[in-house]
C-alpha positions in Angstrom: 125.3 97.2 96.1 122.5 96.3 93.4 119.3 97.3 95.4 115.9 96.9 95.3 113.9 97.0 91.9 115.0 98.4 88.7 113.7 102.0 88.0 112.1 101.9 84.5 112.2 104.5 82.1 109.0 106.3 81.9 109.6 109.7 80.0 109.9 110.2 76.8 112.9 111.5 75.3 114.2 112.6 72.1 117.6 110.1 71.2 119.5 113.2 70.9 123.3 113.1 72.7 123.8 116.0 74.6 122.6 119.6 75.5 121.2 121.0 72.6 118.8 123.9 72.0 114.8 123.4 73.0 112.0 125.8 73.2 111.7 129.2 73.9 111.9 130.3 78.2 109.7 132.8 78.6 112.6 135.5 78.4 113.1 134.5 75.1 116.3 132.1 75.6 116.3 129.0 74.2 116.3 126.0 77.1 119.4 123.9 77.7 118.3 120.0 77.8 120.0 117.7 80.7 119.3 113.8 80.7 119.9 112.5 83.7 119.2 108.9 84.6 118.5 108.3 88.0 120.1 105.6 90.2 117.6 102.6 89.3 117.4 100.6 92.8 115.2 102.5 95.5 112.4 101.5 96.8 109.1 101.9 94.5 107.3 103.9 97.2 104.2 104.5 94.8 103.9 101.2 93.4 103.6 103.1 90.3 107.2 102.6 88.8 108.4 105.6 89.7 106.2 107.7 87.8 105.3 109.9 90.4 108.9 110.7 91.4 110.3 111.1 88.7 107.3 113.6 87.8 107.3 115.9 90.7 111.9 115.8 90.5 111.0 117.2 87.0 107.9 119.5 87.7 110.1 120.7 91.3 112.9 121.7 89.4 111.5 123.4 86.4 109.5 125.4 87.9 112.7 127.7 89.6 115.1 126.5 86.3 112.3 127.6 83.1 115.5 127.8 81.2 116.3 123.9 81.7 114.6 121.3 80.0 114.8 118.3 82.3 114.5 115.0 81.3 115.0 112.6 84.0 115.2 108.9 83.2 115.2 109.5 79.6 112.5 106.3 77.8 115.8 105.0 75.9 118.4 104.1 78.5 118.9 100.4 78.5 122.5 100.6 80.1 123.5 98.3 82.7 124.4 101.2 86.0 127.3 98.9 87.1 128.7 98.3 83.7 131.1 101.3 82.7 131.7 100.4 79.1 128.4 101.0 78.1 127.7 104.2 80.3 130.9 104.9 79.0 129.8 105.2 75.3 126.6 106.9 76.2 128.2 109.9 78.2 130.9 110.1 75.2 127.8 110.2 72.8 128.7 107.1 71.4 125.4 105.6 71.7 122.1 106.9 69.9 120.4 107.2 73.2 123.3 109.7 75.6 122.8 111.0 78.4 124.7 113.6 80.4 125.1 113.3 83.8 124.5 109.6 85.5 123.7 108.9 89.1 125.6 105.4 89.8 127.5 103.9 92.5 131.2 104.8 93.0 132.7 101.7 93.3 133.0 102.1 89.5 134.2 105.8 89.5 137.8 104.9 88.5 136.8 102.6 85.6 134.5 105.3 84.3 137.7 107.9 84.6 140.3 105.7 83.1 137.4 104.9 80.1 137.6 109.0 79.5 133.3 108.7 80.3 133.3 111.5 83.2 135.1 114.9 83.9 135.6 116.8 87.1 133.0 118.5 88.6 133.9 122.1 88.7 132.2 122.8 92.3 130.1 121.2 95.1 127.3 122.8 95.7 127.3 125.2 98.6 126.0 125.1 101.8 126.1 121.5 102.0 126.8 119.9 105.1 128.5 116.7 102.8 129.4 112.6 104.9 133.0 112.9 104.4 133.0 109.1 103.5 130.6 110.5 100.7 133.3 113.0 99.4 136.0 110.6 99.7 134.5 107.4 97.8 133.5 110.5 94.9 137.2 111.3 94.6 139.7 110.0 92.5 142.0 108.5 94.7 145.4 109.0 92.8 144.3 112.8 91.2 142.8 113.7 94.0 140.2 115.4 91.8 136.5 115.5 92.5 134.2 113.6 90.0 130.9 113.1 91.7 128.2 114.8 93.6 127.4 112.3 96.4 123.4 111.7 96.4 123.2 107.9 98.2 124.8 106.2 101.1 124.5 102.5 102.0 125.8 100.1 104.8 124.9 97.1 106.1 122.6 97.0 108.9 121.3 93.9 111.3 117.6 94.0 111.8 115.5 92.3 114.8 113.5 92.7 117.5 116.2 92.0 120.9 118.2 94.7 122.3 121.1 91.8 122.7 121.2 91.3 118.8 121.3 95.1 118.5 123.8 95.7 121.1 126.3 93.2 119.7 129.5 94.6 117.8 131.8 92.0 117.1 130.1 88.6 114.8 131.1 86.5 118.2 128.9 88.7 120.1 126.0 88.9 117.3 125.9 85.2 116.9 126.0 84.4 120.4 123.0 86.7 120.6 120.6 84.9 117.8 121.4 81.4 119.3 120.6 82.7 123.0 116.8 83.9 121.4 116.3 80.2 121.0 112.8 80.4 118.9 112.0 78.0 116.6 112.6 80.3 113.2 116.1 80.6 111.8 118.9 83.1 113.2 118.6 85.1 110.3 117.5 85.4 106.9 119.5 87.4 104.2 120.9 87.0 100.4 124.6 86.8 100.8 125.1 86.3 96.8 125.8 88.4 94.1 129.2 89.2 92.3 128.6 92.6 93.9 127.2 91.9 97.0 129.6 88.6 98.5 133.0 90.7 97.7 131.0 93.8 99.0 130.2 91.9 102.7 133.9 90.5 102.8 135.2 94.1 102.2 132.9 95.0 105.0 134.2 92.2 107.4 137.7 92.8 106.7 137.4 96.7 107.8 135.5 95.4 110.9 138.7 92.9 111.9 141.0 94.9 110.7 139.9 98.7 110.2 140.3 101.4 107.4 144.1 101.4 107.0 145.1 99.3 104.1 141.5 98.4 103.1 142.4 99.1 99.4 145.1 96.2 100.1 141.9 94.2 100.7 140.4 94.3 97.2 142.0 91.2 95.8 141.4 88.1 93.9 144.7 87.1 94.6 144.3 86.3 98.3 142.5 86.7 101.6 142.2 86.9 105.2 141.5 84.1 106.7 140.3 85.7 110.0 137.9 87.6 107.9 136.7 84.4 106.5 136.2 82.7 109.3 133.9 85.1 110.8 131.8 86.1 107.7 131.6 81.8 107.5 130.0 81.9 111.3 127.6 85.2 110.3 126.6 83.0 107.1 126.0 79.7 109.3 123.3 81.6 111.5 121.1 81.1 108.5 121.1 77.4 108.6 117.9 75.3 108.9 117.1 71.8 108.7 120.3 71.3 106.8 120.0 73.7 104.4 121.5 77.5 104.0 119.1 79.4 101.7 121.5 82.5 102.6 124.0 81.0 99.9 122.5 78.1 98.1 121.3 80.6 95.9 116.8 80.4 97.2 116.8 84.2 98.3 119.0 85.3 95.1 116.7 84.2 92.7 114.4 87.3 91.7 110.9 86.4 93.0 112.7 86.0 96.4 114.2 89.6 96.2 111.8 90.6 99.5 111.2 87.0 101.0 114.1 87.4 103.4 112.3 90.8 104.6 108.9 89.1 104.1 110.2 86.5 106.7 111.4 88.5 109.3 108.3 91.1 109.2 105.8 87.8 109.6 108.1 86.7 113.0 109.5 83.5 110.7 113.0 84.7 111.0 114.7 86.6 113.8 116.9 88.6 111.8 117.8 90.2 108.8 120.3 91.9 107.2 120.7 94.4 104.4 120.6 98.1 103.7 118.5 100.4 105.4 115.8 100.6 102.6 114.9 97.2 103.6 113.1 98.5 106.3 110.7 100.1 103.9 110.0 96.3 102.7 109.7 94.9 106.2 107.3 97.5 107.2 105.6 96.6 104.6 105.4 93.3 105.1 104.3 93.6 108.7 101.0 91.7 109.3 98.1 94.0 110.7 98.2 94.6 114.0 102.1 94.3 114.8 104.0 97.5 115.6 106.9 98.8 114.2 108.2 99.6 117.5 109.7 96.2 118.3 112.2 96.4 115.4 115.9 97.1 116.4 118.4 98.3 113.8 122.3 98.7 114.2 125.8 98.5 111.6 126.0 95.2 111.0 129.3 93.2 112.7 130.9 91.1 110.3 134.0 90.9 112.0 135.4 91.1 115.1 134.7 94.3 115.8 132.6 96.7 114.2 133.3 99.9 111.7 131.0 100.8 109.4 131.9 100.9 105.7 129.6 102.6 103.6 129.0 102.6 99.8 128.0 106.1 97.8 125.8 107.0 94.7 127.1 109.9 93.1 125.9 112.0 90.3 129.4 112.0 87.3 129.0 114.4 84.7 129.6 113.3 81.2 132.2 114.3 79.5 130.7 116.0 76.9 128.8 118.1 79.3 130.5 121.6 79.4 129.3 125.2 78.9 125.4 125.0 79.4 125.2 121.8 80.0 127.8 122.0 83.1 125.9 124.8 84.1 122.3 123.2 84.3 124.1 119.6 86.1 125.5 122.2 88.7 121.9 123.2 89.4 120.2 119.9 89.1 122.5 118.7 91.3 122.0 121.6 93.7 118.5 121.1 93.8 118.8 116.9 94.7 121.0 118.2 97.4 118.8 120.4 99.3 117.4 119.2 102.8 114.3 120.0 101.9 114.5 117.6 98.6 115.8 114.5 100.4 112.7 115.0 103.0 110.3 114.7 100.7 112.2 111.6 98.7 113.1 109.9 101.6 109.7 110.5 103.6 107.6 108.8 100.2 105.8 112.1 99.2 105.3 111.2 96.0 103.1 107.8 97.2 99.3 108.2 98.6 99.3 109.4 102.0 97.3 106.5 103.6 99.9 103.6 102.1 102.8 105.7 102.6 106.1 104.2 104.0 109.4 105.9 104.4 112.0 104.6 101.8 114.5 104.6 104.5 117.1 105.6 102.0 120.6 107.3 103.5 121.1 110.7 101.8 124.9 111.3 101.3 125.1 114.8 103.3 124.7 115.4 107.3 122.2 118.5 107.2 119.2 116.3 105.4 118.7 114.2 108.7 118.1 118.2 110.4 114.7 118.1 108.1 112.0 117.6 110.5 110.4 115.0 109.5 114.1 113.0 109.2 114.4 114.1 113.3 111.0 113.0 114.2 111.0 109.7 112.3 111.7 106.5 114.9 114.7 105.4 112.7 116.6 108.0 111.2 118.2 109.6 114.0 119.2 106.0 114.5 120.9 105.1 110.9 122.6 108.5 111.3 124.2 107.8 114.3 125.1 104.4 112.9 126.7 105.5 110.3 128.2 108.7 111.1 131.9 107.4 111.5 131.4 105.1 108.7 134.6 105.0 106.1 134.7 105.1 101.8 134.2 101.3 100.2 136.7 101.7 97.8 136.0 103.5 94.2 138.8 101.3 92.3 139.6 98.1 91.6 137.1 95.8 92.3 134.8 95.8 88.9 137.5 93.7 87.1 138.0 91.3 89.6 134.3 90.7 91.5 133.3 87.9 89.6 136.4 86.1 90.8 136.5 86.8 94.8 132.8 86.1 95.1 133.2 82.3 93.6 136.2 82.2 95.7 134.5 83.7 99.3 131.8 81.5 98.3 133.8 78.4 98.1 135.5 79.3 102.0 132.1 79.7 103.6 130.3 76.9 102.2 133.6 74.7 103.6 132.5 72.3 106.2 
């Protein structure tokens, strides 16, 4: 779930909690300010930390919103986007430096609910053609109440360069496939690690063995399936090379080796890879000069014995001290991020030079934005929609308390002999 580098805070902002009043609009009104920090891991498309994104979101949507002061990314936030205590305190206004609406991942959402941090939204914005895996993972699943905007979309994803590999749908199929290649360079190359990421790929295998019924069942410290083991254990062996498993010893999850699994495959050294779609902005990248783009395959990733996409969402919660004005200017932010015509331009890297640009490859959270033109003519979007399109929710309860736990324990199953 933690993805690609940290966005910094670059915009100054005054460590005020909430919406309170600003400047004069040009109607004579006074402005309504909205802090909104962004969700942090997305590719840097710019290489200039985000400063030319987070410019043109602001510039974009002031310019049809003079009444809204928007500060996105406010200079102060230190929080932690997958700890809910302390966004908790900063969307209550317990902290010096709040904020009042957060874009984060909703595997969290009921933590931030039972912490009191987030209230329902009061609409979706309309017109919206939403993933309905999107709308479920953003709603409580016991109040059946709405309380986020989805924005983000994520699944794992096998890359490489053989229709065989991309054809496969079960992990007996898969690994069959990278053993017939028989090149020299590893099967595949991936970071497996993380307390996030290891409970996140089991979750993943166990919908692909078993499918979307009792998947909540699934997140559990307290025991697990030992089919689903046994075939994330063979995906994890195809990493294996000259007696070592840099997959989970713990070489591609140290920081400097965030990209080297990508680096690796786009140089030829490894004939796979696996991750999220925005790793395909890194491996493109990372090709050398001369090599095409054409070559590389993409398809869900089989974990299990069969194959059925599970797919995690980023949605925008609005703090619960947001009401009145402040509701009202999230509702149109949110509007805004939402639009077709927004995610093009995100998603496409607008905001970097034309002559280094690279699509960021990201999944918007609603079916219309892969309409945009540029989305349709693209090599790989009409692929990771199709991929994705029956995908189901990763669960939005449950697992924060207990991650730490299930990863040492999956970890200990697939390093078994």
């Amino acid at each position: 779930m933690r993805r690609n580098i940290r966005w910094l805070g670059i915009l100054g902002a005054a460590l005020l909690w909430g919406c309170g009043p600003g400047e004069e609009t040009p109607s004579g009104g006074e402005k309504v300010t909205l802090r909104v920090p962004l969700y942090p891991w997305i590719p840097d498309a710019a290489g200039d930390k985000f400063q030319s994104l987070v410019a043109r979101i602001e510039a974009d949507f002031e310019a049809s919103h003079p009444n809204i002061d928007l500060v996105p990314n406010p200079a102060c936030v230190t929080d932690d986007f997958y700890e809910p205590e302390q966004l908790a305190r900063s969307l209550k206004g317990e902290n010096p430096c709040g904020y009042d609406v957060i874009e984060t991942d909703t595997a969290i959402l009921g933590d931030l609910v039972a912490l009191g941090a987030v209230r329902p939204w009061p609409r979706l914005p309309e017109g919206i053609a939403w993933h309905p895996a999107a709308l479920s993972a953003s709603t409580h699943p016991t109040e059946q109440v709405l309380y986020g905007v989805p924005h983000w979309l994520c699944n794992h994803f096998i890359m490489s360069r053989d229709a065989s590999v991309r054809q496969a749908r079960t992990t007996s199929a898969l690994v069959q496939a990278l053993a017939n290649l028989g090149t020299p360079a590893p099967d595949t190359a991936t970071n497996m690690l993380g307390s996030w990421n290891l409970p996140s790929l089991y979750l993943d295998a166990w919908v692909d063995t078993r499918g979307e019924n009792g998947l909540r069942s699934a997140v559990t410290a307290d025991s697990y399936d030992a089919t689903v083991l046994d075939s994330l254990r063979r995906y994890a062996r195809t990493c294996e090379s000259s007696g070592q498993n840099p997959c989970i010893d713990g070489t591609y999850d140290l920081e400097e080796n965030f990209d080297l699994p990508a680096k690796l495959f786009a140089e030829g050294r490894a004939d796979s890879t696996m991750g999220y779609s925005e790793r395909l902005h890194a491996i493109l990248r990372a090709l050398p000069a001369g090599v095409s783009a054409s070559a590389i395959q993409i398809s869900s990733a089989p974990l299990g014995e069969g194959s059925n996409p599970i797919l995690f969402t980023d949605s925008y919660f609005l703090g619960a001290g947001c009401t009145g004005g402040c509701e009202q200017a999230a509702l149109e932010f949110v509007t805004y991020m939402s639009q077709p015509s927004t995610f093009e331009w995100i998603v496409m890297s607008e905001d970097a030079p034309a002559a280094t640009r690279v699509p960021r490859y990201l999944l918007p959270a609603t079916l219309d934005a892969y309409e945009a033109p540029k989305l349709r003519a693209d090599p790989f979007y009409p692929v990771l929609a199709s991929e994705t399109r029956t995908g189901v929710p990763f669960p939005n309860t449950g697992l924060f308390s207990i991650r730490k736990k299930m990863r040492d324990d999956i970890l200990s199953a697939l390093s078994a002999p």
